[in-house]
Backbone bond lengths (Angstrom), bond angles and torsions (degrees), N, CA, C in turn:
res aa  C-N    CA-C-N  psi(-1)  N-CA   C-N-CA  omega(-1)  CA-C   N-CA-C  phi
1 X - - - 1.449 - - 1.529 107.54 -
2 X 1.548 121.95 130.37 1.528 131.68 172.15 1.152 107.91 -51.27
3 X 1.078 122.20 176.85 1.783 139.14 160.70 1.346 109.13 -70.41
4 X 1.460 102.98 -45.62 1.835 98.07 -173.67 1.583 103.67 -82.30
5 X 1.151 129.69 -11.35 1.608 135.04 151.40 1.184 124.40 -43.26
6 X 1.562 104.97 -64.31 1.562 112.26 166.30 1.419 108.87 -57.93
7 X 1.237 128.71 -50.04 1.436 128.57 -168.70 1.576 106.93 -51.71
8 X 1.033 91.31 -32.44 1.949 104.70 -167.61 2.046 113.36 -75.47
9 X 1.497 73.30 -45.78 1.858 88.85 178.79 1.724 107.80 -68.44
10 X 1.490 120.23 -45.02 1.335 118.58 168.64 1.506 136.00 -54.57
11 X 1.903 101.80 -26.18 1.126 111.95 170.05 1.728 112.91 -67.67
12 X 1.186 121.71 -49.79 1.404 147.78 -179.12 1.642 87.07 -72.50
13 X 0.575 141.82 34.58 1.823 127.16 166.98 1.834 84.99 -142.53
14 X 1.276 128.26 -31.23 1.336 142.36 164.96 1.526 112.53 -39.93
15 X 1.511 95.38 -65.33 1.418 106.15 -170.76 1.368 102.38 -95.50
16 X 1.162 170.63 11.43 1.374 157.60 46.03 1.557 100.30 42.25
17 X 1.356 141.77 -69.17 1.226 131.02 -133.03 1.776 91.64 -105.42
18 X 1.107 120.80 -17.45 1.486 130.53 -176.60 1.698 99.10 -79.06
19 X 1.419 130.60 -37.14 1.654 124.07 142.00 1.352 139.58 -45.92
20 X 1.007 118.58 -28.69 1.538 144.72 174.66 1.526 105.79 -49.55
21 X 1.755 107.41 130.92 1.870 99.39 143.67 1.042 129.31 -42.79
22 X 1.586 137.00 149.95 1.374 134.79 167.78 1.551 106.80 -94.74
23 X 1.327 110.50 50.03 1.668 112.55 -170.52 1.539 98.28 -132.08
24 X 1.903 92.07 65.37 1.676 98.33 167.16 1.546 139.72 -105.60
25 X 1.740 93.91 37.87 1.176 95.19 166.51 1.628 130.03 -71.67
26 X 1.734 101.06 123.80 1.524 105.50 174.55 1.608 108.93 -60.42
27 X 1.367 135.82 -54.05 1.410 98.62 159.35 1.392 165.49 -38.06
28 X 1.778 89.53 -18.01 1.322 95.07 -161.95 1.661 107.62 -78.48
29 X 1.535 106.13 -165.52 1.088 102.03 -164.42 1.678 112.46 -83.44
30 X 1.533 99.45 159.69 1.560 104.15 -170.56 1.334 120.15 -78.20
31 X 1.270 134.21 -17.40 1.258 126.06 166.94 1.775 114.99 -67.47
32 X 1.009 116.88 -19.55 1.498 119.74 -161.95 1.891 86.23 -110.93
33 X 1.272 140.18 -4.66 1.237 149.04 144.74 1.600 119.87 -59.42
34 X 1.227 98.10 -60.44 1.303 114.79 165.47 1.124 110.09 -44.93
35 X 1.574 134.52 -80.51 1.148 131.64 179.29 1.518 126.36 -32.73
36 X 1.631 118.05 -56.11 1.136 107.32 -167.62 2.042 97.64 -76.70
37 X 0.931 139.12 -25.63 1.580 131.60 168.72 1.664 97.73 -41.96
38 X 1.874 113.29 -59.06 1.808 95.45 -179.69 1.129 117.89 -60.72
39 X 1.358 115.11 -32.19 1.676 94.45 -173.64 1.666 108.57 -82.26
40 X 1.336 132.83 -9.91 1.066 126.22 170.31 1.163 101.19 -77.28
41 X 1.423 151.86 -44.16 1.109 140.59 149.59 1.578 140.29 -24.48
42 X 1.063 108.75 -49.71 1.715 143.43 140.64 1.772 115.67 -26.15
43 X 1.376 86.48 -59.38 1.690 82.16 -166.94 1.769 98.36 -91.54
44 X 1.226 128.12 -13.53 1.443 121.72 -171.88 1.943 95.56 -83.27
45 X 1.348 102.72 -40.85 1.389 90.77 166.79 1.457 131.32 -41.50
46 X 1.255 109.09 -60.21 1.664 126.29 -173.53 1.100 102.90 -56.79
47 X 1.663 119.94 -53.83 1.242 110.41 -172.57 1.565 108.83 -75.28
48 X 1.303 130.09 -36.18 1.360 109.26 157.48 1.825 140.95 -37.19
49 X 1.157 96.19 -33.16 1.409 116.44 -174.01 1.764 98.15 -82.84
50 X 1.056 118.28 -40.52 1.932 109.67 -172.19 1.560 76.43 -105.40
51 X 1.142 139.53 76.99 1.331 144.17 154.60 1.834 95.64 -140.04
52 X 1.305 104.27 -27.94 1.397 123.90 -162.01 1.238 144.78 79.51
53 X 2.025 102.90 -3.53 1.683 101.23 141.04 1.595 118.88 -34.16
54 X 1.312 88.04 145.43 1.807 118.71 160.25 1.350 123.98 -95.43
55 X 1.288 124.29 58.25 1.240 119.32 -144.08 1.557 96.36 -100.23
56 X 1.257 136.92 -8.75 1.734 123.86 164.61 1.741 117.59 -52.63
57 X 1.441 83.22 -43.37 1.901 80.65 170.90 1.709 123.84 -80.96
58 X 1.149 119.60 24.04 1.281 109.56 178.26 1.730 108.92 -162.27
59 X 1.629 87.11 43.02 1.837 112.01 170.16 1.755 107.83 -170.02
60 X 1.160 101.79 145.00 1.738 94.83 176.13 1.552 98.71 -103.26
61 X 1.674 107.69 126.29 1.474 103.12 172.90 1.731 121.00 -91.46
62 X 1.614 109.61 102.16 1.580 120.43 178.18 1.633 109.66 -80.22
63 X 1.414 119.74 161.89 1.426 141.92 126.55 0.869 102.95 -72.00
């Protein structure tokens, strides 16, 4: 990966986290942990994808 790759992916991991719950307590409970990791997951996708990564082919998406 380039520099301006990384630069690009950090921005998008940026704006990813500005979608997110603000319910980051490490204590709190794990289902509502869980959640906000998918949707941070969620939104780094999308924005990967209208960035114009191809990112289905170069991750397997599990439950």
């Amino acid at each position: 990966m380039t520099e301006d790759e990384m630069a690009l992916l950090g921005e998008l991991v940026d704006k990813a986290s500005w979608n997110t719950p603000r319910q980051r307590n490490p204590d709190g409970d794990p289902k509502i942990r869980h959640q906000n990791r998918v949707q941070v997951g969620r939104s780094l996708l999308l924005l990967a994808n209208s960035a114009g990564f191809d990112v289905t082919s170069r991750c397997s998406l599990t439950n």
